[in-house]
Structures are given as structure tokens and as C-alpha cells.
Backbone bond lengths (Angstrom), bond angles and torsions (degrees), N, CA, C in turn:
res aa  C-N    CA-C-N  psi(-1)  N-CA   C-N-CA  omega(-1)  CA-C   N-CA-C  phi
1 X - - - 1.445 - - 1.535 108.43 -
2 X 1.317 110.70 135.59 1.312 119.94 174.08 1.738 112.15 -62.90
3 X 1.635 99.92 158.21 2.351 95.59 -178.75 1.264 84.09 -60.43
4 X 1.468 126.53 -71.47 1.572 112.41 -152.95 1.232 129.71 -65.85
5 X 1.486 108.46 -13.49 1.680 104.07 154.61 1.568 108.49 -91.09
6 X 0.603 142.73 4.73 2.252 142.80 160.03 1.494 76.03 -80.21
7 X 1.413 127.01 -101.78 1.290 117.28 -160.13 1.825 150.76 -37.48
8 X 2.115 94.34 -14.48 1.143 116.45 177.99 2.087 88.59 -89.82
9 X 1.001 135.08 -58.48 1.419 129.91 171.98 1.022 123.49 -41.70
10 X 2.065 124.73 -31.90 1.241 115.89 -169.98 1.884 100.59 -80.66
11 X 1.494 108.37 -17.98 1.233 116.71 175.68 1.519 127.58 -45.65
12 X 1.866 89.76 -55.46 1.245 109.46 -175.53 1.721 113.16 -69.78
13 X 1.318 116.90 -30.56 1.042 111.51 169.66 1.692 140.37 -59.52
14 X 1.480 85.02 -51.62 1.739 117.11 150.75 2.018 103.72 -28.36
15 X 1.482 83.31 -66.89 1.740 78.94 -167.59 1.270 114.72 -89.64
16 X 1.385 129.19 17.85 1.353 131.50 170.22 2.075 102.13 -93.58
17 X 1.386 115.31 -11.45 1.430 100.35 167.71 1.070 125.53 -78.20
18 X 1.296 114.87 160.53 1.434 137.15 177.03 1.215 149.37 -110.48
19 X 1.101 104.56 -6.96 1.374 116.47 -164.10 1.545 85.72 -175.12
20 X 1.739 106.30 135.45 1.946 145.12 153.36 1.618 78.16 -14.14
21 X 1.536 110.94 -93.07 1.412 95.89 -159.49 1.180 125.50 -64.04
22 X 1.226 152.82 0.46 1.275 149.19 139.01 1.148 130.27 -26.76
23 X 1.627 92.73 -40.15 1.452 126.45 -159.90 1.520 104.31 -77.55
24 X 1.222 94.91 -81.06 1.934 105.75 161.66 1.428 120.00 -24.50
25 X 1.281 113.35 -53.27 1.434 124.80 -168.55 1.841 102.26 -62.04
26 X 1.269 95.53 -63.48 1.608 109.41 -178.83 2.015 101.96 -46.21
27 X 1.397 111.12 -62.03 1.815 108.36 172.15 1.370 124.10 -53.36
28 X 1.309 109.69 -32.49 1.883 111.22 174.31 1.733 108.88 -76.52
29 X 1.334 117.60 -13.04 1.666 128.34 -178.35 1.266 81.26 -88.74
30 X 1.667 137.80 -63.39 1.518 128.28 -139.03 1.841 98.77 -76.28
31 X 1.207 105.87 -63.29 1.426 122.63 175.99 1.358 142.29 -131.43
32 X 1.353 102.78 168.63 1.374 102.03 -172.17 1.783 118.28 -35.57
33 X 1.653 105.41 -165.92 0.839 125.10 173.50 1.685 107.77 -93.15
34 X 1.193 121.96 -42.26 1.496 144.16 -172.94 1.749 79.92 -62.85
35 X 1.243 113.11 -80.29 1.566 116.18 -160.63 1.232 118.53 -49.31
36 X 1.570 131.08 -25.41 1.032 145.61 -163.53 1.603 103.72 -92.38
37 X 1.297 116.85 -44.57 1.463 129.12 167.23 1.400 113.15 -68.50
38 X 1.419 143.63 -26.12 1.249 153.33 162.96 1.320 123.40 -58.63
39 X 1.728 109.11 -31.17 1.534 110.91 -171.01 2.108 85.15 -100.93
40 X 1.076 100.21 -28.09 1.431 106.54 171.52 1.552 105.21 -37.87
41 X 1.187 103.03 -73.41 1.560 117.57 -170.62 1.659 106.60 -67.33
42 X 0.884 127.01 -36.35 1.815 128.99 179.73 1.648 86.55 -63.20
43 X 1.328 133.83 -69.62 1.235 131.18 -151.99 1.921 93.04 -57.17
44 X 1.449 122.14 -62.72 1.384 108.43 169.54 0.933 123.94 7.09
45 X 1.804 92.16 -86.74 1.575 105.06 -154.38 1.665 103.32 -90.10
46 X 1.221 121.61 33.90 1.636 124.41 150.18 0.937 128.97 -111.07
47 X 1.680 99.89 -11.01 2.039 104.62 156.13 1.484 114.66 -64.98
48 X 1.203 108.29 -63.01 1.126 128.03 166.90 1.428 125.90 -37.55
49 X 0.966 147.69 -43.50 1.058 156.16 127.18 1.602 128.18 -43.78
50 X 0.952 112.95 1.91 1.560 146.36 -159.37 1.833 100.74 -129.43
51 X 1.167 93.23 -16.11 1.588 87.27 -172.84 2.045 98.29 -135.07
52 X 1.430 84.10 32.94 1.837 98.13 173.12 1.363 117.05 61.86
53 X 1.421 129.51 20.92 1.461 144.10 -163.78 1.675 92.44 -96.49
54 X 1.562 112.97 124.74 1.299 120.11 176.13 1.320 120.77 -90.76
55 X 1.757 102.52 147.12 1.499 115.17 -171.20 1.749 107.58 -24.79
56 X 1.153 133.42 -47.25 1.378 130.84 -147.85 1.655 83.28 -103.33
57 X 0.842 125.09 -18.59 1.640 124.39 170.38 1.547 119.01 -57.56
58 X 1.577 92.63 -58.06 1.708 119.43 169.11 1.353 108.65 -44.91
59 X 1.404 114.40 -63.89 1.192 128.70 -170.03 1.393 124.02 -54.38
60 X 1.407 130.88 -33.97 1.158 158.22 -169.73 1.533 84.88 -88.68
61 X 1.376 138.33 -80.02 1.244 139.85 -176.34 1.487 134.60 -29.43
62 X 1.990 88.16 -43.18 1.771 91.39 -169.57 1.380 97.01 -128.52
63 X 1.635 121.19 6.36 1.572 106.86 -174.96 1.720 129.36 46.76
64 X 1.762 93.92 33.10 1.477 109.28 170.00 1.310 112.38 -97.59
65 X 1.430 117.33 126.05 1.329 108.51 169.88 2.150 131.83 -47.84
66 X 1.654 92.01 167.85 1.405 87.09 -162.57 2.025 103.82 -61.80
67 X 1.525 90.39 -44.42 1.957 86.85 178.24 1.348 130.67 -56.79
68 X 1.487 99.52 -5.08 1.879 116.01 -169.47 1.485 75.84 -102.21
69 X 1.310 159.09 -41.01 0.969 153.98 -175.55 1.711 124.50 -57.52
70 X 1.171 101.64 -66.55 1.317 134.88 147.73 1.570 126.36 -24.09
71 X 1.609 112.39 -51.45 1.229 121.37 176.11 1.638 114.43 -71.45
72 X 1.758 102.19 -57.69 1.636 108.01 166.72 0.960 110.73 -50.13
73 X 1.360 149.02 -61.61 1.496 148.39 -179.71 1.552 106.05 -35.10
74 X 1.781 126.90 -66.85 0.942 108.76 -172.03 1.499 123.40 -80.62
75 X 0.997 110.65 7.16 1.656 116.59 165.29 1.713 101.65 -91.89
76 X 0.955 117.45 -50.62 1.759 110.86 170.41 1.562 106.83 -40.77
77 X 1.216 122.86 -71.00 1.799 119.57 163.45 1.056 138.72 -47.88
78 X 1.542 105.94 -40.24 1.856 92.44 170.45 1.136 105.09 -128.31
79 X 1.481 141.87 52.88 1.176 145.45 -176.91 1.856 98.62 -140.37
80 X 1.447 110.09 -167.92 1.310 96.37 178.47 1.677 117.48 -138.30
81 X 1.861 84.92 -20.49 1.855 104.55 -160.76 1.902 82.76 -64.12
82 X 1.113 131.08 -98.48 1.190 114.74 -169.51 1.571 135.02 -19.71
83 X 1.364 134.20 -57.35 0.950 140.17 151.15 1.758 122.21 -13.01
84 X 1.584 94.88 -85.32 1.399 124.81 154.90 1.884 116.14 -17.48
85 X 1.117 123.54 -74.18 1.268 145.00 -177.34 1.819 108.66 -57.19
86 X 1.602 103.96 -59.34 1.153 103.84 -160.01 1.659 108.39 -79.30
87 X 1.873 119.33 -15.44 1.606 141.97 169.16 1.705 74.19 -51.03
88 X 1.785 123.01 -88.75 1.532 120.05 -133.94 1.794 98.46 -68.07
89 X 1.449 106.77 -40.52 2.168 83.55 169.49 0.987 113.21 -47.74
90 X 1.496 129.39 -42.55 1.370 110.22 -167.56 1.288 108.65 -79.49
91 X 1.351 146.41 -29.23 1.541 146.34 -175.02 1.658 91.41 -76.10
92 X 1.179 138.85 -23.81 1.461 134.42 -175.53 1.684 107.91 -94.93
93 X 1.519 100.43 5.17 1.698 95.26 -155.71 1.177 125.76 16.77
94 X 1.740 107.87 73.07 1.458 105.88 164.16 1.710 94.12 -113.68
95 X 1.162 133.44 -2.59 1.246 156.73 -174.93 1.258 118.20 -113.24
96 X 1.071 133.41 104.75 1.717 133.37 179.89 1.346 103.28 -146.65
């Protein structure tokens, strides 16, 4: 299988869940525990940052470094998946 068809399937799979635990279940099959806690913490600190909270704000908050900071930030600005995601939690209030 081609990446962009693995990656067009891992999509479809992604969006064929339904339910938190689905969800979980499907991330503890894909990856670790480390990896799973990592995107954990990136998603954090892009609420947060998402909700006008400054780097040294973040930092103090989640004990993420400044380049882990740095990286989410510029994917929060010129990227979209964060942005994108954390707009529809909040219009779904599953995000506040």
C-alpha cells in the first residue's frame, strides 16, 4: 500500500469512530503510552494558546518546554488541524 493510501485509511478509520472509547481503544492499539501522552500534551498547550495564554503562561501550566511550545504555536498559526478541531469543540461544547 502506498503512504497516502495508509494515510487516506488511517483517516477513514479515525472517522469511522464513535464514541471516547473507541477512540482510546483504537490509540492504545496505534501507540504507545509515551506517544499518546505527547499528542495529549501538544493538544493542551494549543488550547491554551488558543485561548491567548502566553508562552511563559503555557509553560508554567504544563511544564512543556519552550521548543514544544514553539512548534504547537506555529502549527496553531499556519496549520489548520488544531485550530480547526479545537473552533468545532468549542461550537459542540465539548471544549470550554
Amino acid at each position: 500500500m502506498e503512504a497516502n493510501t495508509k494515510r487516506k485509511v488511517l483517516a477513514q478509520a479515525i472517522l469511522a469512530l464513535e464514541t471516547e472509547e473507541d477512540c482510546n481503544l483504537l490509540l492504545e492499539d496505534l501507540c504507545t503510552i509515551k506517544e499518546i501522552e505527547d499528542m495529549a500534551h501538544r493538544f493542551e498547550i494549543a488550547y491554551l494558546l488558543s485561548q491567548g495564554k502566553t508562552f511563559i503562561d503555557v509553560e508554567k501550566l504544563t511544564g512543556a518546554s519552550s521548543a514544544t511550545i514553539s512548534r504547537v504555536n506555529r502549527c496553531l498559526k499556519h496549520g489548520k488541524g488544531y485550530r480547526n478541531i479545537i473552533e468545532k469543540m468549542k461550537k459542540d461544547h465539548t471544549l470550554e
